[in-house]
C-alpha positions as CSV (number, residue, x, y, z in Angstrom):
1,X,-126.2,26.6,79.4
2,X,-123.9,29.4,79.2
3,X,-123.6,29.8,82.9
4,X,-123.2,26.1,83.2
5,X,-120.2,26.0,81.0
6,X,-118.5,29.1,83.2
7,X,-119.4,27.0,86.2
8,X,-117.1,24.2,84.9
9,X,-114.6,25.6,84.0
10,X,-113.9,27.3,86.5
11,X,-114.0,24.1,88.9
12,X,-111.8,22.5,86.4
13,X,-108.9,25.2,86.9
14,X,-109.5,25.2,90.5
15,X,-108.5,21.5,90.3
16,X,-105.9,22.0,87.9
17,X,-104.7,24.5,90.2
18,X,-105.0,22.4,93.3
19,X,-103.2,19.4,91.7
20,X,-100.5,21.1,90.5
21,X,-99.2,22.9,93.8
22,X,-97.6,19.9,95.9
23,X,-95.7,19.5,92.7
24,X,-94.2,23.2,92.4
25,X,-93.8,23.2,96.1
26,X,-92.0,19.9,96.2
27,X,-89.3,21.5,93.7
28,X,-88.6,24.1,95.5
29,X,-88.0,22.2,98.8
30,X,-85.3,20.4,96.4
31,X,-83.7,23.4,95.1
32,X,-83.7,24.7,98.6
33,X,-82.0,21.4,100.2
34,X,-79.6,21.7,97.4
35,X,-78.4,25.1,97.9
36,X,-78.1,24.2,101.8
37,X,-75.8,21.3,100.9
38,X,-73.8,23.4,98.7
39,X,-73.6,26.1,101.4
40,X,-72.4,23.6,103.8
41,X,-70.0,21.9,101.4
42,X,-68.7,25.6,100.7
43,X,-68.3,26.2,104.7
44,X,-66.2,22.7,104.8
45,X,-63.8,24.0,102.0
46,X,-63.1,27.4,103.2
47,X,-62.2,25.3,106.5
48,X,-59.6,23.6,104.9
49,X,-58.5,26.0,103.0
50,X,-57.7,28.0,106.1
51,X,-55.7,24.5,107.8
52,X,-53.8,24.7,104.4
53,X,-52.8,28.0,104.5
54,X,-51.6,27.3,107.9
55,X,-49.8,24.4,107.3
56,X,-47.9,26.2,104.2
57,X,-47.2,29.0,107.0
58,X,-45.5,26.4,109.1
59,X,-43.6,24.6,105.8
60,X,-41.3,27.5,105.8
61,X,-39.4,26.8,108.6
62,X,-38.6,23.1,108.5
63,X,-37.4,23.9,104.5
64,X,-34.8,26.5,105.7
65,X,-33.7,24.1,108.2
66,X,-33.4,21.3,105.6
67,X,-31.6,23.2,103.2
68,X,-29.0,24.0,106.3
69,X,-28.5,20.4,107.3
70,X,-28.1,19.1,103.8
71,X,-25.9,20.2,101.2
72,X,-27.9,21.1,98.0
73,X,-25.1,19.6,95.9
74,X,-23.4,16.8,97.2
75,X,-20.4,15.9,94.8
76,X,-17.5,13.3,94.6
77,X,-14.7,13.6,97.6
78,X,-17.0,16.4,99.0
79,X,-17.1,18.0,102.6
80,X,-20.6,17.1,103.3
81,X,-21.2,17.1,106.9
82,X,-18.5,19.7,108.2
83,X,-21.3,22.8,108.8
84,X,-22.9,23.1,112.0
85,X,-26.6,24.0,111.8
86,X,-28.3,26.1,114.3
87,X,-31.8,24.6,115.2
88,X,-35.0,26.3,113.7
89,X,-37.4,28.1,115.2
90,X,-40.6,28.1,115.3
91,X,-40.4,24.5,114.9
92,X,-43.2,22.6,112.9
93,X,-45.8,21.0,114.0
94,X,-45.2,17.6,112.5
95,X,-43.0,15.6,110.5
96,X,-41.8,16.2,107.1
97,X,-40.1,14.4,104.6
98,X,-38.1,16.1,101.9
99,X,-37.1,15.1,98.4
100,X,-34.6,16.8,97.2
101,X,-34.9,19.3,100.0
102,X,-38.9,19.9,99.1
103,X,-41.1,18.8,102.4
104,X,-43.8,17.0,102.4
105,X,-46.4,15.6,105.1
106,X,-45.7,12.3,106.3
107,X,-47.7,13.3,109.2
108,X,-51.3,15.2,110.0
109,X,-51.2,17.7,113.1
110,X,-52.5,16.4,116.2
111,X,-52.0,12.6,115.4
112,X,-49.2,12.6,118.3
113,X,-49.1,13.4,121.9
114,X,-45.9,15.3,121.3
115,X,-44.7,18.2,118.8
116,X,-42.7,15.9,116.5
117,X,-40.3,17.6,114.3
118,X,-37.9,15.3,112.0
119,X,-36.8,16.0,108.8
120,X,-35.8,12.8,106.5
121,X,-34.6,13.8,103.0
122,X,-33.8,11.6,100.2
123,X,-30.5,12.5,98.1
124,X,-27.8,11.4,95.5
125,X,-25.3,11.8,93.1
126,X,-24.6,10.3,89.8
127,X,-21.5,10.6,87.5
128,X,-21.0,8.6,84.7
129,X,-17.5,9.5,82.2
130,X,-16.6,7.7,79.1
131,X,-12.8,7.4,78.9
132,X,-9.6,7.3,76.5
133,X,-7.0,6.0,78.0
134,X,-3.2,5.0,77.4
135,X,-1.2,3.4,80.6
136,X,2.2,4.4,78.5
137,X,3.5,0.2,78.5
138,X,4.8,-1.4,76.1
139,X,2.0,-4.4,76.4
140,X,-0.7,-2.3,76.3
141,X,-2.0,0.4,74.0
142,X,-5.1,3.0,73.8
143,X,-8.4,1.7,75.5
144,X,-11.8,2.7,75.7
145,X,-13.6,2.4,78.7
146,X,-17.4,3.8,80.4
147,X,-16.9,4.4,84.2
148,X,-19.3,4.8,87.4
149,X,-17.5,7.2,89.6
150,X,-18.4,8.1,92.9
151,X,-22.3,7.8,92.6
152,X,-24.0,7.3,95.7
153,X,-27.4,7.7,97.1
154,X,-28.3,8.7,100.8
155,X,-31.0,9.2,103.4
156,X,-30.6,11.9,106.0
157,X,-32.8,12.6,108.7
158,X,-32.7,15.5,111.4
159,X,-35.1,15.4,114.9
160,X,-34.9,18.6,116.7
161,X,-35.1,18.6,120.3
162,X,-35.6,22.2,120.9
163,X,-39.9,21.4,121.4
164,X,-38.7,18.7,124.0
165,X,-36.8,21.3,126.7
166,X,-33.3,21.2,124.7
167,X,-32.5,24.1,123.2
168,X,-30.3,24.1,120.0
169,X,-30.1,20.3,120.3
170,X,-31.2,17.7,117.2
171,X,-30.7,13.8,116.6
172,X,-28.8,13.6,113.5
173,X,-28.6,10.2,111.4
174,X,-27.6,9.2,107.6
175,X,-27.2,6.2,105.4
176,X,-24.8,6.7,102.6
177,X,-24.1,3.8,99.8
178,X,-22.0,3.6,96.8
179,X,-23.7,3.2,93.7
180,X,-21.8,0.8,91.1
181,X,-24.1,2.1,87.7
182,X,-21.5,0.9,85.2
183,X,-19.7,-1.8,87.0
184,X,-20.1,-5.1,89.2
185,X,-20.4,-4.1,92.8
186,X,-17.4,-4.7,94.7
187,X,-18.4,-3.5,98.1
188,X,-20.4,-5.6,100.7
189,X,-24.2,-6.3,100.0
190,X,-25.1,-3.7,103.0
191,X,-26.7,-0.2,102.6
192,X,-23.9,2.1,104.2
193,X,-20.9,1.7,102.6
194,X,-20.1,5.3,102.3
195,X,-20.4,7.9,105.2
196,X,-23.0,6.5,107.5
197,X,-23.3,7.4,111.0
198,X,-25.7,8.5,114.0
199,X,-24.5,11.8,115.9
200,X,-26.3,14.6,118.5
201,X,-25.8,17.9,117.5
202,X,-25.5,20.6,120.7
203,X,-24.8,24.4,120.6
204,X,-21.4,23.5,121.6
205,X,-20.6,21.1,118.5
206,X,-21.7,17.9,116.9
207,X,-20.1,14.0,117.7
208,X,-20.9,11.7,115.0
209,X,-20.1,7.8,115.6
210,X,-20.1,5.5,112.3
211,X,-17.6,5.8,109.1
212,X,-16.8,8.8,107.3
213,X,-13.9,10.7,105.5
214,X,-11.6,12.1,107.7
215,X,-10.8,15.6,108.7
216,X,-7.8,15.6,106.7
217,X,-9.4,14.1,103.3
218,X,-12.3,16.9,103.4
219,X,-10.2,20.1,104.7
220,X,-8.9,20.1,101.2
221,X,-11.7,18.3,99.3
222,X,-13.2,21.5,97.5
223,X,-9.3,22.1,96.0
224,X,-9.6,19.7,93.0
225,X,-11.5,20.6,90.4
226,X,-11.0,17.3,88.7
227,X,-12.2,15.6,91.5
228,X,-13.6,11.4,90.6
229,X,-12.5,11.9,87.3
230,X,-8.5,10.9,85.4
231,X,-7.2,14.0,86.8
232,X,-8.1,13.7,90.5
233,X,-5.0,15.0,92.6
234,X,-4.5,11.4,94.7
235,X,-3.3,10.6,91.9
236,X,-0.3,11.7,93.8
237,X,-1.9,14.4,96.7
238,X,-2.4,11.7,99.9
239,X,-0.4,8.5,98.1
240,X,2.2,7.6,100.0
241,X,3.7,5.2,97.2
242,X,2.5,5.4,94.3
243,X,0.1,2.4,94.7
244,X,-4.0,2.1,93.5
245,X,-4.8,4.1,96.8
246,X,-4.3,7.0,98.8
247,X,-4.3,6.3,102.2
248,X,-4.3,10.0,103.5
249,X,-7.6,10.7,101.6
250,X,-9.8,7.9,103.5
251,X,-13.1,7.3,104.7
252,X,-12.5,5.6,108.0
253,X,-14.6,2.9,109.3
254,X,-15.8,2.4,113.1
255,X,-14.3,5.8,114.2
256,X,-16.1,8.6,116.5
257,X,-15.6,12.4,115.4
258,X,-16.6,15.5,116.7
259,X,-17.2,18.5,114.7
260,X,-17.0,22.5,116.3
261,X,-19.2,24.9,115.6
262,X,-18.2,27.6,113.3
263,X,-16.8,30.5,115.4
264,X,-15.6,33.5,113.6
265,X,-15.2,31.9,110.3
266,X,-13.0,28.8,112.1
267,X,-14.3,25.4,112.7
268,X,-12.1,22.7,114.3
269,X,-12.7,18.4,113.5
270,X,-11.5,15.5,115.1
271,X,-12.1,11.9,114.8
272,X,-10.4,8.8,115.9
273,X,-11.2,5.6,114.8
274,X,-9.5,2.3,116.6
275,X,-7.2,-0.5,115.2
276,X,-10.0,-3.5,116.4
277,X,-7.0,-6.0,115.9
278,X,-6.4,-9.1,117.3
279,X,-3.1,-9.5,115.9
280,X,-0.5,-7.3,117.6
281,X,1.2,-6.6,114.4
282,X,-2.3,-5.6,112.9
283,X,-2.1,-8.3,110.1
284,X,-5.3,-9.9,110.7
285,X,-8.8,-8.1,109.9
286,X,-10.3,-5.7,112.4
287,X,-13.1,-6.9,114.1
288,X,-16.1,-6.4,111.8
289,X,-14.6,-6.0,108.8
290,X,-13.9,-8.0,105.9
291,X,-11.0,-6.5,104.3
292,X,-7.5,-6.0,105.6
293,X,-7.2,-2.0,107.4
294,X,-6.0,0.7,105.2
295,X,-7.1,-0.8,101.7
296,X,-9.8,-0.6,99.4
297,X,-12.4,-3.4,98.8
298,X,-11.1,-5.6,96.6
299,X,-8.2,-3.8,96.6
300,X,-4.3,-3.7,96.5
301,X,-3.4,-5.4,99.9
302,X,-6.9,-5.9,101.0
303,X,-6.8,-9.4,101.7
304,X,-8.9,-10.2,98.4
305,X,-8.4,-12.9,96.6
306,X,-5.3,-13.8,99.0
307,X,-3.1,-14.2,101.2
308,X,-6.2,-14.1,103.8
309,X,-5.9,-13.4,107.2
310,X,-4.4,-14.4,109.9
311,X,-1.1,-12.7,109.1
312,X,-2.3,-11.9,106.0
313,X,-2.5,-8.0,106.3
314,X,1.2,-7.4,105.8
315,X,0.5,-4.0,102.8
316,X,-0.2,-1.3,105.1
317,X,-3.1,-2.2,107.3
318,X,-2.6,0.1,110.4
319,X,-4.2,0.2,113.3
320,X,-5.4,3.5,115.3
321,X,-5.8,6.2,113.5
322,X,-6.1,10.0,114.3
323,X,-6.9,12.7,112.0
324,X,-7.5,16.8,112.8
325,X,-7.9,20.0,111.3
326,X,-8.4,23.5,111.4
327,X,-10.3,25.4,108.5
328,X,-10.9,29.2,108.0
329,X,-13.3,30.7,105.7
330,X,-13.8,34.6,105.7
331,X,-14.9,36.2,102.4
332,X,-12.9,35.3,99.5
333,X,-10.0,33.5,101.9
334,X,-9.7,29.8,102.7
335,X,-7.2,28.5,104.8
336,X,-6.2,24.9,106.4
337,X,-4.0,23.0,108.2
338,X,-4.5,19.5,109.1
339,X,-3.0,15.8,110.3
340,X,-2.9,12.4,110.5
341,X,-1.6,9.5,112.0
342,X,-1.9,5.5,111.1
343,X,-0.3,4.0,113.9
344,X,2.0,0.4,113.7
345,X,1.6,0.0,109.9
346,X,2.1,-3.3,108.9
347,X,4.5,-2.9,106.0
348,X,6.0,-6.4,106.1
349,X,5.1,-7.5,102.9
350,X,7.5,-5.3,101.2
351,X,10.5,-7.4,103.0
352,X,12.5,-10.6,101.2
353,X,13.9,-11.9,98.3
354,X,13.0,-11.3,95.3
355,X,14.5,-13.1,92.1
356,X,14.9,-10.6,89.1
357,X,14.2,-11.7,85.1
358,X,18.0,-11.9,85.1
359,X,18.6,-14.3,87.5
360,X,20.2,-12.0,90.3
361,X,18.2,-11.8,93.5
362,X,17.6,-8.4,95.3
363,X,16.7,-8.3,99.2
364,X,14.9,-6.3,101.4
365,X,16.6,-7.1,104.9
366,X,14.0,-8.2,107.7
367,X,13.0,-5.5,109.5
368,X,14.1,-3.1,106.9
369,X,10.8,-1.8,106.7
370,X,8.4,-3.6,109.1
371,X,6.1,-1.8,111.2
372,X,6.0,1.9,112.1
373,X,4.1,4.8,112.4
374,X,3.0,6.9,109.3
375,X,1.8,10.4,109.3
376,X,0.5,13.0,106.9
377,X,0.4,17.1,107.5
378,X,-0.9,19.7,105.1
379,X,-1.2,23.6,104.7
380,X,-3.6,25.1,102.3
381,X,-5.0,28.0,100.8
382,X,-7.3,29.8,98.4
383,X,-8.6,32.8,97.5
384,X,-12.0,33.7,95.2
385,X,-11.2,37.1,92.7
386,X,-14.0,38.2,91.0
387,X,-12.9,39.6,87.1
388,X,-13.9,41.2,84.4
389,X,-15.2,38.0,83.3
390,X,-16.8,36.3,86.4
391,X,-15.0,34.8,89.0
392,X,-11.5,33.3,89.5
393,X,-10.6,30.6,92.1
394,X,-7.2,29.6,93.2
395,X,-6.0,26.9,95.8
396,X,-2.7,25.4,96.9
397,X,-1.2,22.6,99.0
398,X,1.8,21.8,100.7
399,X,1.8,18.5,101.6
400,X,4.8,16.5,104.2
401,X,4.1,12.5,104.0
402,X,6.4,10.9,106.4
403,X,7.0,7.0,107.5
404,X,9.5,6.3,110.9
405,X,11.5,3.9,111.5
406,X,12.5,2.6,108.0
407,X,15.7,2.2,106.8
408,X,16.4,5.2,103.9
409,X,17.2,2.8,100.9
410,X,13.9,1.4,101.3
411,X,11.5,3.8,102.3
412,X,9.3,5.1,99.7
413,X,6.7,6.6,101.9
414,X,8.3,9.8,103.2
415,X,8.4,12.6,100.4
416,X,6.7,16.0,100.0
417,X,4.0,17.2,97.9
418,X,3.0,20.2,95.9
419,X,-0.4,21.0,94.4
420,X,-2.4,23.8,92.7
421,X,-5.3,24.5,90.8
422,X,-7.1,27.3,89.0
423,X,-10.9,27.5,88.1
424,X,-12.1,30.5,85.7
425,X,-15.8,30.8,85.7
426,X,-17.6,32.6,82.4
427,X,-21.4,32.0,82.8
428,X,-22.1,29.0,82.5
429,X,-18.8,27.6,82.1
430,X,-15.8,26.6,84.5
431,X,-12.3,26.4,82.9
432,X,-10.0,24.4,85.7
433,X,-6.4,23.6,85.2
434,X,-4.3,21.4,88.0
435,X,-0.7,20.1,88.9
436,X,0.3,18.1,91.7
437,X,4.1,17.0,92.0
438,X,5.8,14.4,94.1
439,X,9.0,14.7,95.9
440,X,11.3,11.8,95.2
441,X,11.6,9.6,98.1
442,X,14.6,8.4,100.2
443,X,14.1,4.5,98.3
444,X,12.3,1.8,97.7
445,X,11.7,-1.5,98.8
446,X,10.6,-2.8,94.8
447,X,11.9,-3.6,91.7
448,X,10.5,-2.6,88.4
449,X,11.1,-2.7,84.6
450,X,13.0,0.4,83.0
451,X,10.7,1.8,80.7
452,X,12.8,3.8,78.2
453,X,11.0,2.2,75.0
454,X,7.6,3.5,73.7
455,X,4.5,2.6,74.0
456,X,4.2,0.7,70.4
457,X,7.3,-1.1,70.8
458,X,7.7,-4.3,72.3
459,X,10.4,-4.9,75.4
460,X,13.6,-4.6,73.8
461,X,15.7,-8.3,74.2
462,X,17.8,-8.5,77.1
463,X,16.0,-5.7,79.2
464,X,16.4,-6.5,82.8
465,X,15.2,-5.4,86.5
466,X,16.2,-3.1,88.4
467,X,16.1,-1.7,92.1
468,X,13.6,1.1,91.7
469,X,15.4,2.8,95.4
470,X,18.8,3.4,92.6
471,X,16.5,6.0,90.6
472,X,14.9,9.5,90.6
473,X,11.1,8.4,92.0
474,X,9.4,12.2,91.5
475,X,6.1,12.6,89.7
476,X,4.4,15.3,88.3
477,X,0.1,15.3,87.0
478,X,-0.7,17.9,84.7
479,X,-5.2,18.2,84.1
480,X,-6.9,20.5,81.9
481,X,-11.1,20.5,81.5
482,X,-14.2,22.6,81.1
483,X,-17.4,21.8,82.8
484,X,-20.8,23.7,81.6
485,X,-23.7,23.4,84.6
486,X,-27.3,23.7,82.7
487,X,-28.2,23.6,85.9
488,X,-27.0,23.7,89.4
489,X,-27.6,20.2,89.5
490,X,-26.9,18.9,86.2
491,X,-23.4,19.7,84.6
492,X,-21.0,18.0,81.4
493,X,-17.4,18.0,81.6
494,X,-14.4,17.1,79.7
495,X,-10.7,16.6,80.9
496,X,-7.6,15.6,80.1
497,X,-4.9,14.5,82.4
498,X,-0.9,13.8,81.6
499,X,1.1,11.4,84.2
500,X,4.6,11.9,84.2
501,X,6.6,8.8,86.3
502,X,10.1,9.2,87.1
503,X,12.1,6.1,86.3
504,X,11.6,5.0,90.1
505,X,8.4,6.1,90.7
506,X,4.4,4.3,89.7
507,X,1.9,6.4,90.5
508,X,-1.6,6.0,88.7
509,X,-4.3,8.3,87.6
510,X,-7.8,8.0,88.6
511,X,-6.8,7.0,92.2
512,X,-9.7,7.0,95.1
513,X,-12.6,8.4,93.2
514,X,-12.3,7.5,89.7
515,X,-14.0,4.0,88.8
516,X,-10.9,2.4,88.2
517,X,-7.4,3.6,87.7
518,X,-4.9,3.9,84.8
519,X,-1.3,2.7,86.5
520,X,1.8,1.2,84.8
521,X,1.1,-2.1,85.1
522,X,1.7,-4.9,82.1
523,X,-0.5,-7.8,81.3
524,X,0.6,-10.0,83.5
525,X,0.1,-7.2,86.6
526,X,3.8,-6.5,87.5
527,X,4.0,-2.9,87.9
528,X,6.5,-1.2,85.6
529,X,8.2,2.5,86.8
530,X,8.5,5.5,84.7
531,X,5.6,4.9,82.4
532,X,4.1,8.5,81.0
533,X,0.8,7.6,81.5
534,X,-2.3,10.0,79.6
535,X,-6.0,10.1,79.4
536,X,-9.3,11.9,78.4
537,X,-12.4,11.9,80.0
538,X,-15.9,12.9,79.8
539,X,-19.3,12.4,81.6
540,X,-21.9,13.9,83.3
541,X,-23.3,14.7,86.8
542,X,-26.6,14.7,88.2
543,X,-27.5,15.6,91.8
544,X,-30.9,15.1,93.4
């Protein structure tokens, strides 16, 4: 019995034994598949891994050569597209688009037959003031008012060449387009209404064909502290009249420049841009556009609501125009010189009879004015001290603005100008201050209302016209502000700005970069000389 019971149980564990070995080897064959999976899927990461640390390797290079094609802080009136970049090397092996100068992959290594290598970035500006404002006429009083000013947003994109056989050679292209954030848009519905243009770029220079400021508005743009705010120098710096406009700080339309390299510390800029006229006495619109030459949208003489072309162009459209300059930077030390020419400005509008509030009639003689040439030159300077305190910044302008052809009495477009500013820097802070004067010109074709009353008052009974080419027409604009950057991207600022209007002369603040401007004008529109004209503004700025 007993050996009977030893002989089954050990068959039973023999079985038991049996049975249960498939089992514990199947698990293992599991575990073991499992671990070679993992090994593989380890093997696949440290593979990519490696193509990521090479493609970081080769991000280096295209971000250097973004940040030297595009400005990292684009700003009102700026000089954005002067600089010459040299071509990077190595170059990438793909494209790359940038947001706010930071690349990424837009496409994976290999997927072309060619090394492609174009950056694209994506880029703007935003400044939005609130304003106080008093126009210094009798009809009107303090106003409030919120203002877009100057905000834009851009695409730029760069192809370099050099991987293609031409050294130091790149395709250059950029769409640029006003932004209106706190008004209705006045411009036409098309992306590019601000510099826009398609241009090669060679180790002897870059030509650029499309619209852009012109050598004389950007050899000088840096100068104003106040720039796109109530203090901005054309208020008088670049306005030939004292009108809503300066037409020596403009962003030409359908012109060709070329732009030198920078030898030295010098770098030279050209551009002409054609007349595109039908109308010999360039009254009608050029071809292509929609506005009368030399004018804003919308603007003062632009065609808008009326007189419409043909022959309705008569308030300084012009037709070629020319525009140069010469700029030195070298340490501390800017200097400029620069011109331009607006050639057969139509000016005929400013001719006739006029019948005064009085009854008496004043005339401008046929031909008195008419149509002539009108040119700009300008010398400038600064220089960059560094204090006790941080860093001081000085700039000056002389500035001739000259008109041929006109008879004295009523020419009001050939003066000189003065300007200077001053920018303090303590950390974070700027402190700028600003004047700009005007020369009194030889005459004027207008008439305006003698503003000796205040600005509460009402027009005393009996006040009467007068021929604003009998009267002193100097100006003078006097700014003060503070601007605190939290970042170098993000900055608040406050200014104040003081217009003072001889009794011939109507110049406005807040011209050509401002939202709208503050000029002496009554309710009804008719312009009204000698006003004192003051403001206070503040906003903010945001660059991406």
């Amino acid at each position: 019995m007993r050996k009977a019971f030893l002989l089954g149980t050990g068959v039973a564990a023999l079985c038991a034994t049996t049975m249960s070995h498939p089992l514990r080897a199947a698990t293992l064959d599991d575990v073991v598949a499992r671990l070679d999976a993992l090994e593989r899927s380890n093997a696949k990461l440290a593979r990519e891994n490696a193509q990521l640390r090479d493609r970081v390797n080769h991000m280096g290079t295209p971000r250097a050569a973004a940040t030297a094609v595009a400005p990292a802080s684009p700003k009102g009136n700026p000089v954005l597209h002067a600089a010459v970049a040299p071509s990077p090397a190595p170059a990438p092996e793909h494209t790359v688009v940038s947001i706010g100068g930071a690349p990424l992959y837009s496409k994976a290594p290999g997927s072309n037959p060619f090394i492609d290598n174009t950056t694209v970035t994506l880029y703007g500006h935003v400044d939005l003031s609130g304003d106080i404002f008093n126009a210094g006429v009798y009809d009107q009083g303090t106003k409030f008012g919120v203002s877009s000013n100057l905000t834009y947003f851009g695409v730029r994109a760069r192809h370099n060449l050099d991987p293609y056989g031409y050294p130091g050679w790149a395709a250059i292209a950029q769409f640029e387009s006003l932004v209106e954030v706190a008004a209705v848009p006045t411009e036409r519905a098309a992306f590019g209404t601000r510099d826009s243009f398609l241009g090669m770029e060679s180790p002897w220079g870059t030509i650029k064909a499309g619209k852009a400021d012109t050598p004389y508005k950007r050899a000088t743009s840096k100068f104003d502290p106040f720039a796109a705010t109530l203090g901005d120098y054309n208020s008088i710096m670049g306005n030939t009249g004292g009108d809503l406009r300066a037409e020596f700080d403009w962003r030409a339309s359908h012109a060709i420049w070329y732009e030198s390299p920078i030898w030295n510390g010098f770098q030279a800029a050209a551009m002409i841009s054609p007349g595109q006229n039908m109308a010999r006495d360039n009254s009608d619109f050029a071809l292509g556009d929609f506005n009368c030459p030399g004018t804003s949208s919308r603007g003062s003489g632009s065609g808008f609501p009326g007189p419409t072309p043909p022959n309705g162009c008569t308030d300084g459209s012009y037709g070629n125009l020319y525009s140069a300059s010469l700029t030195y930077n070298r340490g501390g030390f800017t200097g400029i010189a620069a011109y331009e020419l607006h050639e057969n400005t139509n000016r005929t509008g400013d001719e006739g009879a006029v019948v005064l509030t009085n009854g008496a009639t004043f005339t401008v003689p046929a031909g008195a004015v008419g149509i002539a040439n009108e040119w700009a030159a300008k010398v400038g300077a600064g220089y960059k001290f560094n204090d006790m305190i941080g860093t001081l910044q000085l700039y000056g302008i002389y500035e001739m603005l000259r008109r041929e052809h006109t008879v004295a009495a009523f020419n009001e477009r050939a003066r000189d100008g003065y300007f200077l500013s001053a920018t303090q820097k303590v950390d974070k802070w700027d402190i700028s201050a600003s004047w700009a004067h005007a020369n009194a010109s030889p005459g004027s074709p207008g008439t305006g209302t003698f503003n000796t009353y205040t600005v509460a008052a009402p027009a005393p009974a009996g006040t009467a016209d007068f021929a604003l080419n009998t009267v002193d027409s100097s100006a003078d604009m006097y700014a003060l502000g503070v601007k605190y950057h939290f970042s170098p991207f993000v900055s608040w600022y406050l200014v104040g700005s003081y217009l003072r209007n001889g009794p011939g002369a109507h110049y406005c603040l807040g011209v050509s970069g401002h939202g709208y401007g503050v000029c002496g004008r009554d309710a009804n529109n008719n312009v009204v000389a000698g006003n004192k004209a003051e403001a206070v503004t503040t906003g903010m700025t945001f660059d991406f």
